[in-house]
C-alpha positions in Angstrom: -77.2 71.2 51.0 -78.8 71.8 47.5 -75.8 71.5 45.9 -74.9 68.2 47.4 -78.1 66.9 46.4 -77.9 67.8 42.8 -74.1 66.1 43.0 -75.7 63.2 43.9 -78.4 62.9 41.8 -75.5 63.7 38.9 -73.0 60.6 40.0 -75.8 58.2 41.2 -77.3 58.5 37.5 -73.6 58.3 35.8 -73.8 54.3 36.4 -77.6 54.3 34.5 -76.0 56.2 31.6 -73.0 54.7 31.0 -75.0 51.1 31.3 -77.7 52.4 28.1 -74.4 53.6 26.2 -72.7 50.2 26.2 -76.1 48.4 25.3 -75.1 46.0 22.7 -71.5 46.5 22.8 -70.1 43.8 23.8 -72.3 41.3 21.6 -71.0 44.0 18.8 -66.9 43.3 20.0 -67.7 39.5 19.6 -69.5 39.4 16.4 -66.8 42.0 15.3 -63.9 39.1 15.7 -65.4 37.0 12.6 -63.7 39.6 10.4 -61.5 42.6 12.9 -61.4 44.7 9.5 -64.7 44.1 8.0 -67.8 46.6 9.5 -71.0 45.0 10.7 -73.9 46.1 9.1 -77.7 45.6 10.2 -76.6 45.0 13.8 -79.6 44.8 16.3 -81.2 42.5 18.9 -82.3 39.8 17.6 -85.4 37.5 17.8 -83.5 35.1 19.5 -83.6 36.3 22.9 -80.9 37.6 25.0 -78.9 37.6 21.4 -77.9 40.1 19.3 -77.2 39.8 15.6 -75.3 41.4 12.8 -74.4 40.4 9.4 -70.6 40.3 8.5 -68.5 38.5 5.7 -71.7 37.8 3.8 -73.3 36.1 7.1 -75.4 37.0 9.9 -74.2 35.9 13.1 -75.4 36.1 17.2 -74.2 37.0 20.0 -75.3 37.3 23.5 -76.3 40.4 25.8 -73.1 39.7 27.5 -70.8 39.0 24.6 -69.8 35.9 25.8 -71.3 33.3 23.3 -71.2 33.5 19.7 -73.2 31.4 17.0 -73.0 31.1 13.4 -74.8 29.5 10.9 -78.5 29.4 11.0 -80.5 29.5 14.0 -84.1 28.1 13.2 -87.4 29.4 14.7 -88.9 25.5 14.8 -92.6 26.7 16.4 -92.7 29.3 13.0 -90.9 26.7 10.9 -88.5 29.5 9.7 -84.9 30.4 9.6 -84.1 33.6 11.0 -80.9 33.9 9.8 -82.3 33.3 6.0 -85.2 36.3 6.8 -82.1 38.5 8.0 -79.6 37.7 5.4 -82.5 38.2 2.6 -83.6 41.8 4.1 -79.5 42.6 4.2 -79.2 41.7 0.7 -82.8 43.9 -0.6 -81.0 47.0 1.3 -77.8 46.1 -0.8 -79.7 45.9 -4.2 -81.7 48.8 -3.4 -78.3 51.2 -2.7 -76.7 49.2 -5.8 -80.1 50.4 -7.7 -81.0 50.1 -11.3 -78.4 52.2 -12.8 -75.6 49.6 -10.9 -76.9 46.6 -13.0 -77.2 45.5 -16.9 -81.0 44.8 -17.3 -82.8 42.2 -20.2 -85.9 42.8 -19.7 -89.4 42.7 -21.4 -91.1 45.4 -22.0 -93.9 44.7 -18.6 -92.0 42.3 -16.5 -93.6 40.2 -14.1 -90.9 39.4 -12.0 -87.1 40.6 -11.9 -84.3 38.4 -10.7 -81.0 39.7 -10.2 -77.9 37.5 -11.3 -74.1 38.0 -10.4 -72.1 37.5 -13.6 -69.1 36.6 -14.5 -68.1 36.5 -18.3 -65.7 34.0 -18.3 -68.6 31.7 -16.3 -69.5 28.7 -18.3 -72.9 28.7 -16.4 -73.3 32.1 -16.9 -73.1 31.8 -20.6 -75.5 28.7 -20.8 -78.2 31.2 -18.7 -77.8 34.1 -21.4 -78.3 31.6 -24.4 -81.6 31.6 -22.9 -81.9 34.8 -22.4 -85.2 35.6 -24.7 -87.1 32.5 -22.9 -86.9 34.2 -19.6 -87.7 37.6 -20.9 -91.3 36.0 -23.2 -92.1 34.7 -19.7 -92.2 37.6 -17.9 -88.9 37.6 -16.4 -86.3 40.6 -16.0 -83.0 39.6 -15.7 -80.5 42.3 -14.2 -77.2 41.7 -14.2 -74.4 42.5 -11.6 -71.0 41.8 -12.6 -68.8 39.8 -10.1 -65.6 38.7 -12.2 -64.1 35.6 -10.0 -59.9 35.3 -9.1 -60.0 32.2 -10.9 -60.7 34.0 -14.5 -58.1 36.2 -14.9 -58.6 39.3 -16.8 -62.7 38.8 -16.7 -62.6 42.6 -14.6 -61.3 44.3 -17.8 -64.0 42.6 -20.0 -66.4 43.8 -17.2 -65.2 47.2 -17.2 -64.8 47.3 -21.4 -68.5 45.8 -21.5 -69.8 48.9 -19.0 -67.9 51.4 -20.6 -69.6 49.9 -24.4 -71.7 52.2 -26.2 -74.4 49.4 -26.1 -73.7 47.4 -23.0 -76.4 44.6 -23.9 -74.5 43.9 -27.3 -71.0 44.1 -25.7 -72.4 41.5 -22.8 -74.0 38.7 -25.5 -70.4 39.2 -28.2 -68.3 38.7 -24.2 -70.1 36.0 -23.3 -69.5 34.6 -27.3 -65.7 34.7 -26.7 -64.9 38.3 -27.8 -63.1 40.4 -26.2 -64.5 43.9 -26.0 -62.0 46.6 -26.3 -63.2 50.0 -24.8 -61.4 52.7 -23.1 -62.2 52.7 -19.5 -64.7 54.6 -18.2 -66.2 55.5 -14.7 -67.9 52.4 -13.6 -69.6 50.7 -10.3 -67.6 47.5 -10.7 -65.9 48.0 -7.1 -69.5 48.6 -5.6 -70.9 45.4 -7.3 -68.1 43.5 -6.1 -68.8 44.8 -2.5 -72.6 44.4 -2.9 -71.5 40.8 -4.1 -69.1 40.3 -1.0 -71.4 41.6 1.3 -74.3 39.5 0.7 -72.4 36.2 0.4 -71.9 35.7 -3.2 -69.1 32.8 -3.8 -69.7 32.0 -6.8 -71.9 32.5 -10.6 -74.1 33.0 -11.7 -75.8 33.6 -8.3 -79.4 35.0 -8.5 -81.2 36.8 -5.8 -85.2 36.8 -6.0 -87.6 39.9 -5.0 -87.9 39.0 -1.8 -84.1 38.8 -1.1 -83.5 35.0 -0.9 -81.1 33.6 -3.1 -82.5 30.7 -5.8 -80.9 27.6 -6.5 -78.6 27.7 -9.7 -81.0 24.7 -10.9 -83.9 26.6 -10.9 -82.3 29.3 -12.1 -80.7 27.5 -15.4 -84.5 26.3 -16.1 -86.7 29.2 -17.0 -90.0 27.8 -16.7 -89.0 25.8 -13.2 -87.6 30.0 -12.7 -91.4 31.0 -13.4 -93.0 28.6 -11.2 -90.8 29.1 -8.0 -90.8 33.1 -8.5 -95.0 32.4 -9.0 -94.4 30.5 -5.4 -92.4 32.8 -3.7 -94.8 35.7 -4.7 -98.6 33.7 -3.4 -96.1 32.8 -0.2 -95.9 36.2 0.2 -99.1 37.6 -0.3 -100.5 34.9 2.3 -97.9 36.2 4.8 -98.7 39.7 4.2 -102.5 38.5 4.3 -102.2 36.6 7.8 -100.5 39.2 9.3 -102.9 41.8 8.4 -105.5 39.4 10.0 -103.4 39.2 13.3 -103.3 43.1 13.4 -106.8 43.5 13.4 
């Protein structure tokens, strides 16, 4: 009679278990048909309720407990006046940075910065080359430019000149004479020019220069061309934040 208890209690539970294993699974099957070969990273339930979201092909998407309806694009919290699929997408991209880290990017920078931006580069770019012409104006403001290289399909040959301008005894030099028209010619080396590229991919980068503030989100390529209108949005984005951080610590108490 024991025994047939304890067989029961083991079969009647098998039902709870396997429910708790499949948790999320099927909102992780639908999300996974955006790309079938891509992963999903940062997958979890999501504010929305009944939803769960993940962030594949450079975008976060939502699907329900169920798997049975999918949503992309942003999805707006209107009572918060937020976008939760901006917050998500900016977090994403800070863990991407952060496992790129400094040694994955070519930095100008002053010697105290006040604020670092990170730009994807191409050195072919037009745009990219008008940005570094100003270089030294950003840098007397306060502003740290890193640089992650991204060479587009439509420049042909710009991934040598990336990997030439890594693999240059003075990578800073080799960037400014690239971005001048020549053509830096150094043997190839070890470099993170794959990772950068998936960092790139991963966060949704289409196109450069494309800059990516502190806090994750990406800045307009106006702003960004314009290093004092730069200055004055990072300035916002950082008093935006400390009143966030502010409120919330006032909600906790």
């Amino acid at each position: 009679m024991m025994l047939l208890r304890a067989l029961c209690v083991v079969f009647l539970g098998l039902p709870f278990v396997q429910a708790y294993a499949a948790e999320g699974d099927a909102a992780r099957a639908t999300i996974q048909k955006i790309a079938p070969l891509q992963q999903i990273s940062a997958f979890r339930k999501s504010a929305l309720p009944g939803y769960y979201e993940g962030v594949i092909a450079g975008q976060v998407a939502y699907a329900s407990a169920d798997g049975r309806y999918l949503v992309r694009g942003s999805v707006e919290d209107v009572e918060q006046d937020v976008s939760l699929s901006d917050l998500s997408m900016a977090a994403r991209r800070k863990e991407l940075l952060a496992e790129l880290g400094d040694s994955g990017r070519l930095s100008f920078s002053p010697a105290d910065p006040q604020f670092r931006v990170t730009v994807f580069t191409d050195v072919d770019c037009p745009y990219c080359r008008r940005l570094h012409t100003r270089i030294d104006e950003y840098n007397s403001l306060g502003i740290a430019i890193d640089y992650v290289f991204f060479p587009l399909s439509i420049h042909p040959g710009a991934d040598r000149k990336s990997v030439s301008i890594w693999c240059s005894e003075n990578r800073q030099l080799a960037y400014t004479a690239a971005l001048m028209g020549q053509n830096p010619d150094v043997p190839v080396c070890d470099n993170p020019l794959t990772k950068m590229r998936e960092a790139g991919n991963a966060m949704g980068v289409v196109q450069t220069p494309t800059a990516i503030a502190p806090d994750g989100s990406m800045i307009d390529s106006t702003v960004l061309l314009s290093p004092q209108r730069l200055l004055s949005s990072l300035r916002k984005l950082s008093a935006d934040s400390a009143s966030s951080k502010l409120a919330a610590s006032a909600a906790a108490r």
